[in-house]
DRENDOPA-220337 format. One record per residue (C-alpha): residue number from 1; residue in one letter; chain; x, z, y. Coordinates in Angstrom, 3 decimals. Each point is the difference from the previous one (the first is absolute). Last residue first. Example, Ala and Ser with C-alpha at 12.3 -4.5 7.8 and 13.67 -1.06 7.14 Angstrom:
BEGIN
> i, aa, ch, c1, c3, c2
> 2, s, A, 13.670, 7.140, -1.060
> 1, a, A, -1.370, 0.660, -3.440
This chain:
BEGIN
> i, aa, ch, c1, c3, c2
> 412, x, A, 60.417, 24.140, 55.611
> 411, x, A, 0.504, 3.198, 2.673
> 410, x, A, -3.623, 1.412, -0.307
> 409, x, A, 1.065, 0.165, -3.726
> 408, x, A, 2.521, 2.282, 0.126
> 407, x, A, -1.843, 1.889, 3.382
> 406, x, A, -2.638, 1.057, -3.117
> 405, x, A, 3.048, 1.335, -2.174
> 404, x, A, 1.219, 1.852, 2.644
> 403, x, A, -3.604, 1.754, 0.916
> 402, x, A, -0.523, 0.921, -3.192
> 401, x, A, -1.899, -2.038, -2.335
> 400, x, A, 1.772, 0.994, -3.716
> 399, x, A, 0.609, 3.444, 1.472
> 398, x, A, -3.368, 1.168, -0.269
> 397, x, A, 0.514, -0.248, -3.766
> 396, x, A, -2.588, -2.765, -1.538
> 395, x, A, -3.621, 0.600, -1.788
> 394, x, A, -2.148, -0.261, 3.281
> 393, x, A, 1.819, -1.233, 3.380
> 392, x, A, 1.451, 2.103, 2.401
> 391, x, A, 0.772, -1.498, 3.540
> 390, x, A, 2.846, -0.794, 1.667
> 389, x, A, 1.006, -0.626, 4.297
> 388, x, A, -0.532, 3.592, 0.579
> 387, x, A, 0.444, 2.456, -3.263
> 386, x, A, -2.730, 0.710, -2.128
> 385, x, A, -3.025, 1.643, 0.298
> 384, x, A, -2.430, -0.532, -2.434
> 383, x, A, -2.977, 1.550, 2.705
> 382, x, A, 0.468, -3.433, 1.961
> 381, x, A, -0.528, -2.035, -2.991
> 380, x, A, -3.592, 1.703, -0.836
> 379, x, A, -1.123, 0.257, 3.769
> 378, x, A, 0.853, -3.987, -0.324
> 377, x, A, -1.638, -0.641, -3.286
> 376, x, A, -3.067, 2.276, 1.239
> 375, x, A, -0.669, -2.059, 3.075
> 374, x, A, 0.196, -2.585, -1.780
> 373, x, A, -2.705, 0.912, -2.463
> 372, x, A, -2.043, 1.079, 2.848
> 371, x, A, -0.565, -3.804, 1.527
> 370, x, A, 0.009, -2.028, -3.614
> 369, x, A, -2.890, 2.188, -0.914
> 368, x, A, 0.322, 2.936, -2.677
> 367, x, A, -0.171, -1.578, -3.483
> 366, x, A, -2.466, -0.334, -2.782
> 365, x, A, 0.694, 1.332, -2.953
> 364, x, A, -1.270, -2.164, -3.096
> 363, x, A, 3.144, -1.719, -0.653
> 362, x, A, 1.605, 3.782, -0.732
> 361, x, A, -2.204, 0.518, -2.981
> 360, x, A, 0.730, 3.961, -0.034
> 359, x, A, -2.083, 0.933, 3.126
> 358, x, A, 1.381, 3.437, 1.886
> 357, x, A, 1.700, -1.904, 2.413
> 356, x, A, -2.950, -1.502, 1.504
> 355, x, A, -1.237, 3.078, 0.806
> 354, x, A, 2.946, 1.087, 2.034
> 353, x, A, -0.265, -3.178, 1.893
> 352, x, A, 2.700, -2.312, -1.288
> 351, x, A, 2.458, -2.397, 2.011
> 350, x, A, 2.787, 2.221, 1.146
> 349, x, A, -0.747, 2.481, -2.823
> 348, x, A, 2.194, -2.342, -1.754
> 347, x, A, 2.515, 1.215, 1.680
> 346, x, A, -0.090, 3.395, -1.523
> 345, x, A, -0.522, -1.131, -3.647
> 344, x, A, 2.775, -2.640, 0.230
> 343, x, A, 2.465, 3.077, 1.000
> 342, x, A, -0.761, 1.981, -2.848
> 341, x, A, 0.185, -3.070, -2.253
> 340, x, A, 3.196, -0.728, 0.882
> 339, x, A, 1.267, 3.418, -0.117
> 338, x, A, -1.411, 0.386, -3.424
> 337, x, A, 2.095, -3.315, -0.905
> 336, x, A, -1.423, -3.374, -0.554
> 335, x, A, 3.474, -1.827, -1.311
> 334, x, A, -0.132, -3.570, 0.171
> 333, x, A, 3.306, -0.606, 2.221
> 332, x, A, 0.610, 0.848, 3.203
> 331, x, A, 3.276, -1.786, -0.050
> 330, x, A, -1.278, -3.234, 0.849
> 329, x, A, -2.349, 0.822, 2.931
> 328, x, A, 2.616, 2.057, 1.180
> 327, x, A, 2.759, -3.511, 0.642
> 326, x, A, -3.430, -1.347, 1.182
> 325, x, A, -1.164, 2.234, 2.790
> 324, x, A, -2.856, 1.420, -0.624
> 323, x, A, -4.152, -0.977, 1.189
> 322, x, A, -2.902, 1.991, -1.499
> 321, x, A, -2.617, -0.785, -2.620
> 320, x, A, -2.133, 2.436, -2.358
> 319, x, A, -2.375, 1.195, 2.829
> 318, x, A, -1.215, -3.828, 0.504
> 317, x, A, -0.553, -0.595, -3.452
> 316, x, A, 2.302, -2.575, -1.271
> 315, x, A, -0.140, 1.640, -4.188
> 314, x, A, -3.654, 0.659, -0.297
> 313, x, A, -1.243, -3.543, 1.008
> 312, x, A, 2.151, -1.266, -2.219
> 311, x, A, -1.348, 1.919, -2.811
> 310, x, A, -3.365, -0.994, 1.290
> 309, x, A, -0.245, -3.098, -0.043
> 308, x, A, 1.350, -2.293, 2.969
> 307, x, A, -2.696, -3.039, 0.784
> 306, x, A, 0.236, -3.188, -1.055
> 305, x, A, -3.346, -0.302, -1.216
> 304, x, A, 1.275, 0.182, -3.785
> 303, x, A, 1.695, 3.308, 0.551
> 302, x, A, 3.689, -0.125, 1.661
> 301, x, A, 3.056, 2.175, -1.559
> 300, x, A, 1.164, 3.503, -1.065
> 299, x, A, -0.256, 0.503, -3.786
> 298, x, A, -2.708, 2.831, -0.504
> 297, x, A, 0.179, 3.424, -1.924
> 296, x, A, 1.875, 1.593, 3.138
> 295, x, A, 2.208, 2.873, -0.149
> 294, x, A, 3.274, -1.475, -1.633
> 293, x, A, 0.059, -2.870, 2.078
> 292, x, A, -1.348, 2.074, 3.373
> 291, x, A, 4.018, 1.491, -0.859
> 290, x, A, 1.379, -3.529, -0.145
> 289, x, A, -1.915, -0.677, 3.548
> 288, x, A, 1.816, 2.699, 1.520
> 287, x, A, -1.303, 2.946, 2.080
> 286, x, A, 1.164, -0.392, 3.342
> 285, x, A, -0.553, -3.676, -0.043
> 284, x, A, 2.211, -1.816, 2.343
> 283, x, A, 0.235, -2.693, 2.504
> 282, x, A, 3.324, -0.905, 0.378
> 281, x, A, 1.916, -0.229, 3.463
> 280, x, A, 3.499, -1.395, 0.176
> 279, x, A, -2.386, -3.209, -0.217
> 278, x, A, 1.860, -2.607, -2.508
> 277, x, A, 3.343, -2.352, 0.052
> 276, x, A, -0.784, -2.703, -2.823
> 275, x, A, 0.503, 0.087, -3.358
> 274, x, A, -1.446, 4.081, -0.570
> 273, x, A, 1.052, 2.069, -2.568
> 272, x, A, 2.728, 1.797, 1.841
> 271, x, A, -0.354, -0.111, 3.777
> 270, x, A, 1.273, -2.717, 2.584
> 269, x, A, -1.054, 1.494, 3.035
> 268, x, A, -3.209, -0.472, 2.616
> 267, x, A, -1.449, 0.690, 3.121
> 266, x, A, -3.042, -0.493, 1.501
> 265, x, A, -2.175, 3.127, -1.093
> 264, x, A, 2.519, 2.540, 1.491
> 263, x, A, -0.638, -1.575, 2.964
> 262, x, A, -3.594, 1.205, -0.187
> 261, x, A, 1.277, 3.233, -1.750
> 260, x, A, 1.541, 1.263, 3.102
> 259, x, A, -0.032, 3.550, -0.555
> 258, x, A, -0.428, 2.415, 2.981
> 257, x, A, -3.624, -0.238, -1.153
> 256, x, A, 0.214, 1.754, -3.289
> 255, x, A, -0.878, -2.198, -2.924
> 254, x, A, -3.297, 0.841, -1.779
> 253, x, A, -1.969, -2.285, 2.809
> 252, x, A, 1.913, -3.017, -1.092
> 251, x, A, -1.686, 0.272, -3.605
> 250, x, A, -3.202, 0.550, 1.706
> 249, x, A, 0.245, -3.466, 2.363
> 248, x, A, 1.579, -1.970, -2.701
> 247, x, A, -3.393, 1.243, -2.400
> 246, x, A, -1.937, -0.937, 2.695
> 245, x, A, 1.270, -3.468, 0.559
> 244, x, A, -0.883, -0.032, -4.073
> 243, x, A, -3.407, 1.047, 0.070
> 242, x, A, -0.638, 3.528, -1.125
> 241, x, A, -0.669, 1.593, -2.840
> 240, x, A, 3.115, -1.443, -2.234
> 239, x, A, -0.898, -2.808, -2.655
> 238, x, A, -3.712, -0.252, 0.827
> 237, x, A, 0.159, -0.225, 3.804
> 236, x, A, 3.108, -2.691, -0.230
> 235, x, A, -2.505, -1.314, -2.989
> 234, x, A, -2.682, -0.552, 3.004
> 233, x, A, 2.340, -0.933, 2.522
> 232, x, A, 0.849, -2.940, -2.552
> 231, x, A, 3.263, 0.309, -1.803
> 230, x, A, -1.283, -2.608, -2.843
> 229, x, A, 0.994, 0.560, -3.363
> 228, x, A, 2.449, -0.404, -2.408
> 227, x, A, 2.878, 1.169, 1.379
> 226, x, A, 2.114, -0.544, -2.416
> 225, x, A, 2.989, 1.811, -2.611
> 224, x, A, -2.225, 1.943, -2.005
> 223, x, A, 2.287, 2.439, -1.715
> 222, x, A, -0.638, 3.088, 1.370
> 221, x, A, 2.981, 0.199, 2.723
> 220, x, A, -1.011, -3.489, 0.787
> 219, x, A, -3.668, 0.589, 0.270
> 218, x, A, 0.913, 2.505, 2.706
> 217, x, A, 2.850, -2.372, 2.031
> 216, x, A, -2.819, -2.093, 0.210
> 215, x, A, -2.564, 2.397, 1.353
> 214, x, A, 2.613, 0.895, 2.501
> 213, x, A, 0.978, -3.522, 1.061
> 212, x, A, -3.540, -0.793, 0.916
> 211, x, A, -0.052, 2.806, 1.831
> 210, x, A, 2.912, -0.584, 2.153
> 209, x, A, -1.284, -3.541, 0.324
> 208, x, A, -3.698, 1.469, 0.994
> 207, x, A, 1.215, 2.138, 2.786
> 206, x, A, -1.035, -1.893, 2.865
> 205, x, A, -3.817, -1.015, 0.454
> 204, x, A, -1.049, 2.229, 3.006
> 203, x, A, 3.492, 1.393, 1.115
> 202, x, A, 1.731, 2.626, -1.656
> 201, x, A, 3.596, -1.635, 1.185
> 200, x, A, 1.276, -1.308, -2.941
> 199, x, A, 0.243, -3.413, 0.208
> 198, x, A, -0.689, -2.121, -3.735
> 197, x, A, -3.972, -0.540, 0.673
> 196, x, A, 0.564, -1.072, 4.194
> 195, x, A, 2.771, -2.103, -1.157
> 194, x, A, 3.745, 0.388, 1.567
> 193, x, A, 1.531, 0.012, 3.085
> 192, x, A, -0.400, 3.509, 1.584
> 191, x, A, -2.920, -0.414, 2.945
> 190, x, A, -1.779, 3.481, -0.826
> 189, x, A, -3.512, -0.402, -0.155
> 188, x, A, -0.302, -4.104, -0.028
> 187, x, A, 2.998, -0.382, -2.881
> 186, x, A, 1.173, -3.889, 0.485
> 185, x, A, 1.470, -2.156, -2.612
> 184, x, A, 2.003, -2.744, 1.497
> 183, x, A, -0.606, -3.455, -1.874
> 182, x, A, 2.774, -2.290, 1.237
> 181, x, A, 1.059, -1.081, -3.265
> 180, x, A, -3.358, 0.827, -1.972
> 179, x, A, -1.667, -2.477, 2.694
> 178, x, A, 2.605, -2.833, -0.887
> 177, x, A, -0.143, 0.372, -3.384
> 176, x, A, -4.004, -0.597, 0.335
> 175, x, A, 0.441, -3.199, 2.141
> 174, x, A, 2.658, -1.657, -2.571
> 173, x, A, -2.545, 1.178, -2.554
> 172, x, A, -2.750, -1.741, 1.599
> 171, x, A, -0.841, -2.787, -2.460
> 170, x, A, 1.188, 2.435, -3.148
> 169, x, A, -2.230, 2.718, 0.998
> 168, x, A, -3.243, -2.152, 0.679
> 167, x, A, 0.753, -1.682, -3.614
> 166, x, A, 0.098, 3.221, -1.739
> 165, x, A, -3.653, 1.484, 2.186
> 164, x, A, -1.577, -3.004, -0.531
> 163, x, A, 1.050, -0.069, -4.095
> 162, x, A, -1.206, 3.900, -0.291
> 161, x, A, -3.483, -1.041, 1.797
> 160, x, A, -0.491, -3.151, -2.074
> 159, x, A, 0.580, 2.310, -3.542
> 158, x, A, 2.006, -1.329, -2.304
> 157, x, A, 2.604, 2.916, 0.284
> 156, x, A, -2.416, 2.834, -0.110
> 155, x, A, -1.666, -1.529, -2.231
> 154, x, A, 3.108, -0.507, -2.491
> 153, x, A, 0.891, 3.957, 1.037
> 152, x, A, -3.089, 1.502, -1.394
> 151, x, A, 0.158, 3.506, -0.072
> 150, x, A, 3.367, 0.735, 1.806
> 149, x, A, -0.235, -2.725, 2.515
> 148, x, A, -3.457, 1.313, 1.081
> 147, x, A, -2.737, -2.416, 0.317
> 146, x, A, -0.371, -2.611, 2.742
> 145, x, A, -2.818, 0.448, 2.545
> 144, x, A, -3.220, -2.159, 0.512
> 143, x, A, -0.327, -1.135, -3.573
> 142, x, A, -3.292, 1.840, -0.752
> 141, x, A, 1.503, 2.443, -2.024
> 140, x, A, 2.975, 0.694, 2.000
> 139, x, A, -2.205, 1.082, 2.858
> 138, x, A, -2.187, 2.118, -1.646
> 137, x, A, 2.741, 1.754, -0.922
> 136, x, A, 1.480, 0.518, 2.825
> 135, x, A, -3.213, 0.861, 1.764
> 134, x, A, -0.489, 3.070, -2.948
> 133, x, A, 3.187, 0.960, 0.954
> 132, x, A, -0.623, 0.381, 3.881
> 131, x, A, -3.720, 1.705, -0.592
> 130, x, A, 1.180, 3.398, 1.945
> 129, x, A, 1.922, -1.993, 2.726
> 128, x, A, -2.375, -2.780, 0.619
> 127, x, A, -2.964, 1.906, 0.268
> 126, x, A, 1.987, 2.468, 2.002
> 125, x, A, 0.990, -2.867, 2.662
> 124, x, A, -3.463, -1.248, -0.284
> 123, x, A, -1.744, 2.620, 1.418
> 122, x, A, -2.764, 2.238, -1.599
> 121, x, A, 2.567, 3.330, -0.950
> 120, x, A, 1.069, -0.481, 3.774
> 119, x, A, -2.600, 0.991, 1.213
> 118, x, A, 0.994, 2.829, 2.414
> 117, x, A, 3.104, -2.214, 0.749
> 116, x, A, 3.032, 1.836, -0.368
> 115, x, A, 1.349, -1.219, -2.778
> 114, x, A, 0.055, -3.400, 2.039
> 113, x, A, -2.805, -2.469, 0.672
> 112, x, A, 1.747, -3.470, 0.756
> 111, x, A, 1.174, -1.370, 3.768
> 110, x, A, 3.612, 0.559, -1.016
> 109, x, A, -0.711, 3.653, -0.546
> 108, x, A, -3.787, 1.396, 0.988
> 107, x, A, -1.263, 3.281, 0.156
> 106, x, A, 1.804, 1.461, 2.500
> 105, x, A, -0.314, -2.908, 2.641
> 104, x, A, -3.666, 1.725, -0.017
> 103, x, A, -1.487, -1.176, 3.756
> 102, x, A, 1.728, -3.130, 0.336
> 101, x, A, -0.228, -0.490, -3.965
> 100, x, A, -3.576, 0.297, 0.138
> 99, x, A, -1.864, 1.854, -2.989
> 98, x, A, -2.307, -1.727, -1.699
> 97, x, A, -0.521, 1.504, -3.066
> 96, x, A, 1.355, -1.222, -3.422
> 95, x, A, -2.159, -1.735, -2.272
> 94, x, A, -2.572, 1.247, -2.368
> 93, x, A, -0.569, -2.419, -3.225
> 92, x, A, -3.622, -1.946, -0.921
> 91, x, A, -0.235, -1.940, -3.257
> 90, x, A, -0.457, 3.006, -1.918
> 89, x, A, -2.733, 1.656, 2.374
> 88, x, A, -1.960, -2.847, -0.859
> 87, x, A, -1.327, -2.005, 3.395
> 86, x, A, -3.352, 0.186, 2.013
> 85, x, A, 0.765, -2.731, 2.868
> 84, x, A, -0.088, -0.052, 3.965
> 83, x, A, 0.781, -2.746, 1.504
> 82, x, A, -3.331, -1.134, 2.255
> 81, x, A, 0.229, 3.975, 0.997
> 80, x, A, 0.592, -0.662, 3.088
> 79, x, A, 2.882, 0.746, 2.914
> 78, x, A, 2.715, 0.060, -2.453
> 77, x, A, 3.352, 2.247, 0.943
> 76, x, A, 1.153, -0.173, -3.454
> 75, x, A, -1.915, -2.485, -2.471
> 74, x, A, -2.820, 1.958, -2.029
> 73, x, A, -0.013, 1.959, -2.836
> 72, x, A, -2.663, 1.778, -2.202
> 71, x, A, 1.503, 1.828, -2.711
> 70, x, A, -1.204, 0.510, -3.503
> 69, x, A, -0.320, 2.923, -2.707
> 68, x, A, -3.948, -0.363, -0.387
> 67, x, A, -0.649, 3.475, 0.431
> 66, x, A, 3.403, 0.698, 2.483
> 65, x, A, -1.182, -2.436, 2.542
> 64, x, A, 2.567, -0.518, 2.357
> 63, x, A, -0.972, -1.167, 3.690
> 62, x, A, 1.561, -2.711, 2.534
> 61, x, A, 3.816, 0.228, -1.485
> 60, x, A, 2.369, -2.589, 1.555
> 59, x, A, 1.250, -3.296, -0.224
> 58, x, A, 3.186, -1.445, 1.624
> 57, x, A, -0.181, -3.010, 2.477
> 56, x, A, 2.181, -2.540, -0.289
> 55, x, A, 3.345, -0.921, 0.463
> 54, x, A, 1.531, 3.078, -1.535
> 53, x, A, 2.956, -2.165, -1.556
> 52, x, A, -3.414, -0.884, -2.896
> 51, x, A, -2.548, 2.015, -0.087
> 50, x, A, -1.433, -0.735, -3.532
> 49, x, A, -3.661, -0.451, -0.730
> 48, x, A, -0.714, -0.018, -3.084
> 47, x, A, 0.679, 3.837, -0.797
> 46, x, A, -0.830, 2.016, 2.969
> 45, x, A, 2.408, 1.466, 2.278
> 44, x, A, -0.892, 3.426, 1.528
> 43, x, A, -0.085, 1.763, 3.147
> 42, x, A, -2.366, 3.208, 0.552
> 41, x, A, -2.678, -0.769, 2.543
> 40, x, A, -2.635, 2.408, -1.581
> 39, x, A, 1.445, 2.521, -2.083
> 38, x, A, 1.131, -0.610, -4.176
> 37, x, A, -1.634, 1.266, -2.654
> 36, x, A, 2.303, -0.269, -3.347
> 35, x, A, -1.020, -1.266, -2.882
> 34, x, A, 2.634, 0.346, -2.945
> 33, x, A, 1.985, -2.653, -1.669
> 32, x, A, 0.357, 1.095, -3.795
> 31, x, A, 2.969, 1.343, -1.515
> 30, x, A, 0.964, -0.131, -3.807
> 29, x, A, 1.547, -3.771, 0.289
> 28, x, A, 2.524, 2.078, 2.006
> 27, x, A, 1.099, 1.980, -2.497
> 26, x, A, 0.478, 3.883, 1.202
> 25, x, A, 3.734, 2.141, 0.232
> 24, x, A, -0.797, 3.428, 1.835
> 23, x, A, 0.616, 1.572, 3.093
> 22, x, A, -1.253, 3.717, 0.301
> 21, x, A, -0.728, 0.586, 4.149
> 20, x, A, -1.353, 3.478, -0.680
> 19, x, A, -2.220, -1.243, -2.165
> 18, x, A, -3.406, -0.787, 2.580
> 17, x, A, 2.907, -2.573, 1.645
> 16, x, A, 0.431, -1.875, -3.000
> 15, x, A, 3.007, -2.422, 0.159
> 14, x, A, 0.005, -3.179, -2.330
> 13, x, A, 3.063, -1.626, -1.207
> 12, x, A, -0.180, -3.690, -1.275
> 11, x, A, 0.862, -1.332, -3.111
> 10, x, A, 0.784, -4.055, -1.234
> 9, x, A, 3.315, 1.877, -0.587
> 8, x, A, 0.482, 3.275, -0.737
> 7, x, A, 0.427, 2.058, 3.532
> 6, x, A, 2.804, 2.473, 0.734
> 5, x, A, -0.989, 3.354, 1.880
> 4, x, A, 3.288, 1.588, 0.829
> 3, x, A, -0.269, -0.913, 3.451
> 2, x, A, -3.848, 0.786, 0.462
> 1, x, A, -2.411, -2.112, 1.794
């Protein structure tokens, strides 16, 4: 579906392929389950009779009779028909095929149909992902699951699971301390000492603390001082284009090689505003957030469904972020200047087609891939010039990251 498409609640979108792939918003309670005609031998589970750890055997499509809307099914791999039953195309739902995981490791992540998997609309992993809310609540309603602290924090309290999970804390806390005392956080694509989700490497799943800290430092500058939603890979997608080991990996790529912006990364200086030492590296946006303030009709923040709206959205874009050293990040100031803008325009051809370009509603432009736009960042960076050992950032004289001022830092 669309980025910029945001869904009422109780809502789902629809695409039609006959309309140029138009998505609209539909009620649910509006749709009707429609008969589809299924070939011989397809698999299918049959309502009644659950298969339950895959002990037994699955069912599977005999013949479809469109007319009467039914399926006949019989048990997988049967040898007679003594099973076989007419049954309502409602109660009957496709399953994945069987593809073996010797032959098709592809398709499979811990044992379980991936994105991959030619099916994997019909697994369970999907099912489970798409309908994850409405399981929630489900779950709360029956009594299965506690209910959120922040709508109803007496039943959250008084609820068995809450009071198992207090009293299993406090009888192994002396156990717990002692695992956060000699707990050494381990990155597995780069080996520095920290958390895969706080290194910085551009490996799968690292990036999202820089991020995090980004959108925060975002809804500070306009007056919402929280995160307020989750940084899923899907939001990381949302917020800037890309997900966020990407987004390391492309603001990297705009820093000329001879620069060692990985080490650059790991150290820190007492700097003015912050209470602790901080990054000598800030993540930046080249045109700043107080001047999307005066553009945008919409507070930045977090719709309902904790995702980022689209203010927010507008302001981290990938094209709108680069890294600066701190002492410039602070005296860049606010100010979007015609040479600012001149020199946004030109890298943000980095990530745009030519076509793409041309559309005003910049959340509806779809980028290049992750593969050519960093090949463009680099070519981009290279063509900037600037002295060995420095590079030249966008919005700040070239002097600001010279070469001396890099080796500065390199020596803290």
């Amino acid at each position: 579906m669309p980025e910029a498409c945001s869904t009422p609640d109780g809502f789902i979108r629809i695409r039609y392929d006959e309309k140029d792939g138009e998505v609209v918003h539909f009620d649910p309670a509006r749709l009707t389950p429609r008969f589809v005609e299924l070939p011989e031998g397809t698999p299918v589970d049959v309502c009644g009779y659950p298969v339950k750890n895959q002990r037994g055997p699955f069912w599977e499509i005999v013949k479809s009779d469109p007319e009467e809307q039914v399926y006949l099914v019989n048990k997988a791999g049967a040898t007679d028909n003594s099973q076989e039953m007419w049954m309502d195309f409602k109660k009957v739902r496709q399953r994945p095929g069987d593809y073996s995981k010797v032959d098709h490791p592809e398709y499979f992540t811990s044992g379980e149909p991936s994105s991959k998997h030619p099916d994997y609309h019909l697994s369970a992993p999907y099912r489970r992902r798409m309908f994850a809310k409405k399981r929630r609540e489900a779950q709360i309603a029956s009594g299965s699951k506690p209910p959120r602290k922040r709508d109803d924090e007496e039943g959250y309290h008084n609820h068995p699971a809450t009071k198992y999970n207090k009293q299993w804390a406090k009888d192994n806390a002396e156990h717990n301390k002692e695992v956060r005392a000699n707990y050494e956080p381990y990155c597995c694509f780069c080996g520095r000492a920290c958390n895969v989700s706080k290194c910085n490497c551009g490996g799968k799943g690292t990036g999202k603390v820089q991020l995090a800290h980004l959108v925060r430092r975002s809804l500070r500058l306009a007056i919402t001082d929280a995160l307020g939603g989750d940084l899923t890979d899907k939001n990381c997608r949302l917020l800037t284009g890309f997900p966020a080991n990407e987004v390391v990996q492309i603001l990297k790529a705009a820093i000329p090689d001879d620069v060692n912006i990985e080490d650059l990364l790991e150290k820190k200086c007492e700097q003015r505003g912050f209470k602790y030492p901080a990054c000598v590296i800030h993540k930046d946006h080249i045109k700043a957030v107080s001047q999307w303030l005066h553009e945008l009709d919409q507070e930045p923040g977090w719709n309902p469904d904790k995702t980022p709206n689209d203010a927010l959205r507008l302001i981290n874009r990938i094209e709108n972020l680069q890294y600066l050293i701190w002492w410039a990040n602070l005296k860049k100031g606010a100010d979007y200047t015609d040479a600012i803008r001149k020199d946004l325009a030109e890298y943000e051809k980095c990530f745009y087609s030519a076509a793409q370009l041309k559309k005003s509603d910049v959340l509806r432009r779809k980028y290049l891939s992750f593969s050519t736009v960093l090949v463009k960042v680099k070519a981009w960076a290279a063509a900037r010039g600037g002295a060995r050992g420095a590079w030249r950032p966008i919005g700040v004289p070239s002097r600001s990251h010279s070469g001396a001022e890099v080796r500065k830092l390199m020596a803290l």
